[in-house]
N, C-alpha and C positions, 0 to 999 in steps of 0.2 A: 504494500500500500504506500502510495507517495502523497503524503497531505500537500504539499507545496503543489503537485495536478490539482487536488480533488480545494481547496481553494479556490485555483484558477477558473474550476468547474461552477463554486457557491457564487463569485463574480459573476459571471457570465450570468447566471439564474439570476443574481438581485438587480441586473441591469436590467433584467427582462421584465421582473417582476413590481406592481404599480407599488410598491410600498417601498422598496431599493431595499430588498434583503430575500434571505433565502438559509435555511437546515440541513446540513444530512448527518444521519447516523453515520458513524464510521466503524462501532465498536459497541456490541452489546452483548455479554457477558453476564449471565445471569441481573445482579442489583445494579451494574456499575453500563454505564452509558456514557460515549464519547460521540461530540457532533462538531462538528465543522458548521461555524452561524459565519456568513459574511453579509455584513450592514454596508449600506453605502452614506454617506456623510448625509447626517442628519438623522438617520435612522434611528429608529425608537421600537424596544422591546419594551412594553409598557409593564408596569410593577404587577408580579404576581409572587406567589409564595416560595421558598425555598427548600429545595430537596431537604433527606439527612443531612447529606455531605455535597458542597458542589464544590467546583474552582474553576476559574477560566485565565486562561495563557492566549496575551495577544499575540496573534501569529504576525500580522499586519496592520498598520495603522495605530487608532488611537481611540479609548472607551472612555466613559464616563459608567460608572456603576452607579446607581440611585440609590435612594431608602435615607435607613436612619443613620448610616455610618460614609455618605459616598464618598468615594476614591476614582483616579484617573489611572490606566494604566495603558501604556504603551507593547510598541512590537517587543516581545525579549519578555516581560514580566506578565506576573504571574498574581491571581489573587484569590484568594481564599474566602468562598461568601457564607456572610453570619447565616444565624437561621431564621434573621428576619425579611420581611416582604421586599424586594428591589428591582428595580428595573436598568437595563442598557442602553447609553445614549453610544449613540457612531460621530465623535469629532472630529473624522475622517472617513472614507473610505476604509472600511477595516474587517478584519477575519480572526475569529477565536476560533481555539478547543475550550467547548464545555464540557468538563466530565462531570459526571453524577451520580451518588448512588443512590437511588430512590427508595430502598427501604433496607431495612435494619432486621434480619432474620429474630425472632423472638426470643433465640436461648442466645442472645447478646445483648447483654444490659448497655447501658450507655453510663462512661465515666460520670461522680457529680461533680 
């Protein structure tokens, strides 16, 4: 698998697409999900709730994460999101990995 292709692939889709963004899975592995999101500047993933565990690493460009704690993060880094509700601004032209694990098998408690 080449993420820097399948990028260039998400690009192409958000140019096409009326909103300037576009999804794909790349990686789904029982709880744990990874997608290639590519926004085009301005682009807005508007505020919804957050997995267990998410993170997202800008591949290209330039984010703005939302909510109660927001942060900018650029190509190269990488962020860690709380467990509260937040949303993705595109301050450029840009392409993430979101990974995710969506749930937490039952015989694993969660640190307090």
């Amino acid at each position: 698998m080449n993420v820097i292709e399948i990028v260039r692939e998400q690009f192409a889709l958000a140019h096409a697409h009326e909103r300037g963004r576009s999804a794909g899975l790349i990686a789904h592995d029982g709880v744990l999900r990874q997608t290639v999101v590519a926004l085009l500047e301005g682009g807005v993933l508007s505020e919804h709730n957050a997995p267990h565990a998410a993170s997202l690493f800008c591949l290209k460009g330039r984010i703005r994460i939302t909510g109660s704690d927001p942060v900018e993060i650029a190509e190269g880094e990488l962020a860690v999101l709380t467990h509260e509700p937040h949303g993705v601004e595109a301050l450029a032209d840009s392409a993430f990995l979101l990974t995710t694990v969506t749930s937490v098998p039952e015989n694993v408690k969660e640190e307090s």
